[in-house]
N, C-alpha and C positions, 0 to 999 in steps of 0.2 A: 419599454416592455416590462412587464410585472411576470416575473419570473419563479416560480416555487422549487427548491432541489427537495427532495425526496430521499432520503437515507436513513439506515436503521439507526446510526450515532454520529454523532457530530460536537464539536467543540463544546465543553473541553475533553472529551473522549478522544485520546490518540488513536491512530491506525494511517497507511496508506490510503485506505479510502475515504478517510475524513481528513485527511492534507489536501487532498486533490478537489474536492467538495469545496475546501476552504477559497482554496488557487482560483477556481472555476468564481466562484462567487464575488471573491473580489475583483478577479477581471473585468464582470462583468457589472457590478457597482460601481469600477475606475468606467464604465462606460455608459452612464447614464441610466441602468437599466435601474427596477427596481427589486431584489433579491431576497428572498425570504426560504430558512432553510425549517422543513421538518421532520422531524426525526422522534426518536423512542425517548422515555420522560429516563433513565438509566443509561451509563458505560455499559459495554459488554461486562459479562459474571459481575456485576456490581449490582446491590439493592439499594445502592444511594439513589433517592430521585433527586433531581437537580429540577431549577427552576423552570416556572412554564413557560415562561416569554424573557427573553434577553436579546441585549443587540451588540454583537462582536462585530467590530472593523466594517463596522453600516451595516451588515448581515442581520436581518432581523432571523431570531430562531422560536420558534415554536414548538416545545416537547407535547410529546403524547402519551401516556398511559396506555398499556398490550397485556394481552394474554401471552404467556410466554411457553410455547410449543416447544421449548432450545431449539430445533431446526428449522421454527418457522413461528415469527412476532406477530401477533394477529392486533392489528391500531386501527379497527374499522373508523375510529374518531379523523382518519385522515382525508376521507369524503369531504367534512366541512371545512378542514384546513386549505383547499384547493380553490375553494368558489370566487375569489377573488384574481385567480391569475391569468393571464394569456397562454402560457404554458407549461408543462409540469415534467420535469426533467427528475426519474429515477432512477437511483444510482445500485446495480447491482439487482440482479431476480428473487423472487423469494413473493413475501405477503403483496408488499407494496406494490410490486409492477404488476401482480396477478389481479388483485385488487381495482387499481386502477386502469387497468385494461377490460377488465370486465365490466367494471362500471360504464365506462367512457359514454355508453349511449346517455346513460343520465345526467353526467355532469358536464359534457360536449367540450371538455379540454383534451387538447394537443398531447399525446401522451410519448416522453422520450425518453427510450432505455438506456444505459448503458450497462456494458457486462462485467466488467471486473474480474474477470476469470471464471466466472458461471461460479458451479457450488464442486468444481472437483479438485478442490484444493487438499483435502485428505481423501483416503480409501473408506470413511466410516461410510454405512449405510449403501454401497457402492451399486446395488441390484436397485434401490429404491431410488436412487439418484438420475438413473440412468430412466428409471421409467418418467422422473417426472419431469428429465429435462428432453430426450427424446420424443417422446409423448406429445406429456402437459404443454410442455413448453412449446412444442413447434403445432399447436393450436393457439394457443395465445398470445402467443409474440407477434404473430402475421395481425392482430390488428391495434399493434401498436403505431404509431406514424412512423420511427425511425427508431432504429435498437442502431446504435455505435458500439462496435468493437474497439477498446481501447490498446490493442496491442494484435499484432502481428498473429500470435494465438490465437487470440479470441477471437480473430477473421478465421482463422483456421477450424475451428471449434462450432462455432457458430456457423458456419455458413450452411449447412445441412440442413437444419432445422428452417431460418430464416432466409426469406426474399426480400427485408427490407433493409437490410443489412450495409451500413458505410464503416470506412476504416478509418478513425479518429483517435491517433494514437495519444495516450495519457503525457501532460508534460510536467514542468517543475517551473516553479518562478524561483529562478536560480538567483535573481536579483536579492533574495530575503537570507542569501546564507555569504558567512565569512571567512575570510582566508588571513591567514596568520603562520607564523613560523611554526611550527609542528612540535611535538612534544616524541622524539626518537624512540622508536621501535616500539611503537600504543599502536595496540591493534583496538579496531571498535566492532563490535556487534550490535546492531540496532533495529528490533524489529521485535513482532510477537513471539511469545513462548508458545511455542506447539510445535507437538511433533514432526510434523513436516519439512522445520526450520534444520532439522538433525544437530540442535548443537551442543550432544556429547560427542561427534566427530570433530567438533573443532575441540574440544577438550581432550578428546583424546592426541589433537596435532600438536596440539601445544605443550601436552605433556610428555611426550616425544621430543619437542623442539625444546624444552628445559635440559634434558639431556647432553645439550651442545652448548645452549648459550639461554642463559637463567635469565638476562639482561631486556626484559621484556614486560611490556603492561599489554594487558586482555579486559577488554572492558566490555560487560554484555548487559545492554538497555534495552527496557521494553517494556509489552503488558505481560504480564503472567496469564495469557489467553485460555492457558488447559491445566490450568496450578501445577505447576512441571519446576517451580523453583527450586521448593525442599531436594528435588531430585538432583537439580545441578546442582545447587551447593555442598549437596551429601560426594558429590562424582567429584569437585575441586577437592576437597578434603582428600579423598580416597586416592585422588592422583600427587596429592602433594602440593597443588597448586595455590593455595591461600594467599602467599605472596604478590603472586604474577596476575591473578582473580579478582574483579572487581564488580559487582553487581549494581545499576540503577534499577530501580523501579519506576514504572510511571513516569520517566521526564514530560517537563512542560515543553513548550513549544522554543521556548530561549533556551533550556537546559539540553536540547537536541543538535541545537545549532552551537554552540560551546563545545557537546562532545565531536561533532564533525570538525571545527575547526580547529580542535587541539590533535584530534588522532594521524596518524601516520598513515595508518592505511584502514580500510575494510573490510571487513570478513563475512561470509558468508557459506554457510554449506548446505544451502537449502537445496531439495530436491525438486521444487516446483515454484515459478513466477511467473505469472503473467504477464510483470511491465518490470518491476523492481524501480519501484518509485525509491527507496531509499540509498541504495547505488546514485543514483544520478544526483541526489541533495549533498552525498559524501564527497561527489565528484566536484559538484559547484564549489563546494570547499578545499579545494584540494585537495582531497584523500583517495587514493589511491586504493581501488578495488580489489581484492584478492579471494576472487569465488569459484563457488563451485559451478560447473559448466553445468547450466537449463535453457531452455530455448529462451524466457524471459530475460537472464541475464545476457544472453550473447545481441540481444537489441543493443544493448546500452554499453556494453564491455567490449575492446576490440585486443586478443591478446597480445600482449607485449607493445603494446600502443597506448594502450591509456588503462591499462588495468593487467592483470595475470589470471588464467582459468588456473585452477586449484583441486584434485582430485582429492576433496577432505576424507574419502571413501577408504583411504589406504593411509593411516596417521603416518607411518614410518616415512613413506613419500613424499607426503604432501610436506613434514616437516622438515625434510630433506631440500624442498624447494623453498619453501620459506626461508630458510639459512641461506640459500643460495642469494634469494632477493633481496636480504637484507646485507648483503656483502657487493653485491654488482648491478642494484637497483638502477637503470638509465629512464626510468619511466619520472617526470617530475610533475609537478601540483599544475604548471602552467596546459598540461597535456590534458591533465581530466578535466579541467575548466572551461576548457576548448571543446571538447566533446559533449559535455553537461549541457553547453548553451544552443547544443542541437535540437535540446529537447525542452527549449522553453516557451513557454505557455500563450507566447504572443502571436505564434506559428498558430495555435490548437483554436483560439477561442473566435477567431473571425469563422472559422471553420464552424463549430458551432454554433454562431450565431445564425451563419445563413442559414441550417439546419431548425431551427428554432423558427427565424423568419417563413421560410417553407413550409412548416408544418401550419402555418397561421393561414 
């Protein structure tokens, strides 16, 4: 089968949604298919273009050149990238799945959505959001062949709008990460900067938690998605924390699996997730979850089982309970490993294949 993914960025641009892109695509290369992903010719906020044509782990990829709306990429060049496939698998709504759903009478491929958490991942634009995902969207998604909800959510979310609607939930090829003896009381953070994330609430916990016990590494990875860095580092300074504070930018794909397999545990105080694809990679590697309760994290978290819910929302608290877990912690690596491998991707991708098959 000749396969096309459809996404705004894709390797080497990091994010959840270009891991899962990645997962998906080699599965399905490990299975005779043939896999070609296309996507925007830039990382998100970056005006570097990267090259047009590359080929990662068999994935052949194809950039494109967009007008760039910030809320919405206009690559009408993605019409001819598709003429050769059997089916056209995209990831997330926006230009692309509008685009090629509208088209579809003319180019007469198979068109397959996935949601990703739709677009209400912050409050910005929140009246405009709602018309076009209410709306817009529940006109043109019904002639899509099949829209997958990748989480529990997004069944939730989606099903108003959409009657074509299956529940395929997002997984991890936990087989690509390492487990190693731990490096004592390294908390990791790993995920994009944006406000959504809330992580002056973990800076506020841990500068709370220095109070009691200084004896601790904080380590916070990622993209700088809404340039919010100046700001954290200005807040470690201002709480004292330099010491205990460590900032990546931009890890590669090795430098992610390194920090998961050296940290202790994981942090999180996000307000909103979908799936929390980066809990379950932390878990694969024995790291132990320590987040903030969202409907996305409670898929993959089970408390005092293989992870701890965390109310970041109150630092005196929360860092209250973090002293407590780092004194009478019974949760171990071999627990979140066990859980982790609930969600790997050899469960997801037969699922989508027959989906695929189907639509043919």
């Amino acid at each position: 089968m000749k396969i096309v993914q459809v996404v705004n960025h894709f390797y080497p641009c990091l994010g959840g949604m270009e891991r899962i892109v990645e997962d998906i695509s080699e599965k399905l290369v490990g299975k005779k298919n043939i896999v070609k992903v296309v996507c925007l010719n830039t990382c998100a906020n970056s005006k570097n273009k990267l090259k047009e044509k590359e080929i990662f782990n068999k994935i052949q990829i194809e950039r494109i050149p967009f007008i760039d709306l910030k809320y919405y990429k206009i690559a009408l060049s993605v019409f001819d990238k598709i003429k050769n496939s059997d089916v056209v698998h995209v990831h997330g709504i926006g230009f692309f799945s509008d685009f090629l759903i509208a088209t579809k009478i003319f180019h007469k491929k198979p068109i397959i959505v996935s949601t990703h958490g739709g677009i209400f991942h912050t409050q910005k634009l929140g009246v405009l959001k709602k018309i076009y995902f209410y709306f817009f969207q529940k006109i043109i998604l019904k002639f899509a062949n099949t829209v997958i909800a990748v989480s529990k959510n997004d069944y939730e979310l989606f099903k108003p709008i959409c009657n074509n609607l299956v529940l395929i939930e997002n997984g991890v090829n936990t087989s690509k990460f390492k487990t190693r003896k731990k490096q004592k009381n390294t908390f990791l953070y790993l995920g994009r900067f944006s406000k959504n994330k809330q992580i002056p609430f973990l800076l506020n916990t841990f500068a709370e938690l220095k109070k009691k016990n200084n004896k601790f590494t904080l380590i916070i990875a990622g993209t700088d998605w809404e340039n919010l860095l100046y700001l954290y580092k200005q807040k470690v300074s201002d709480l004292g924390l330099e010491k205990n504070v460590s900032f990546v930018i931009n890890p590669l794909n090795e430098e992610t699996k390194e920090l998961y397999a050296n940290s202790e545990y994981f942090v999180s105080a996000s307000r909103y997730e979908g799936f929390g694809l980066t809990i379950v990679e932390a878990m694969a590697s024995g790291t132990i979850p320590l987040v903030q309760y969202n409907e996305g994290h409670s898929i993959t978290v089970q408390d005092k089982k293989n992870g701890y819910f965390i109310d970041y929302t109150n630092a005196k608290k929360a860092a209250k309970t973090l002293q407590e877990i780092l004194q009478t912690n019974k949760i171990s690596s071999k627990d979140t490993i066990l859980r982790a491998k609930e969600f790997d991707w050899n469960k997801q991708i037969e699922k989508i294949e027959k989906i695929y098959s189907g639509a043919l």
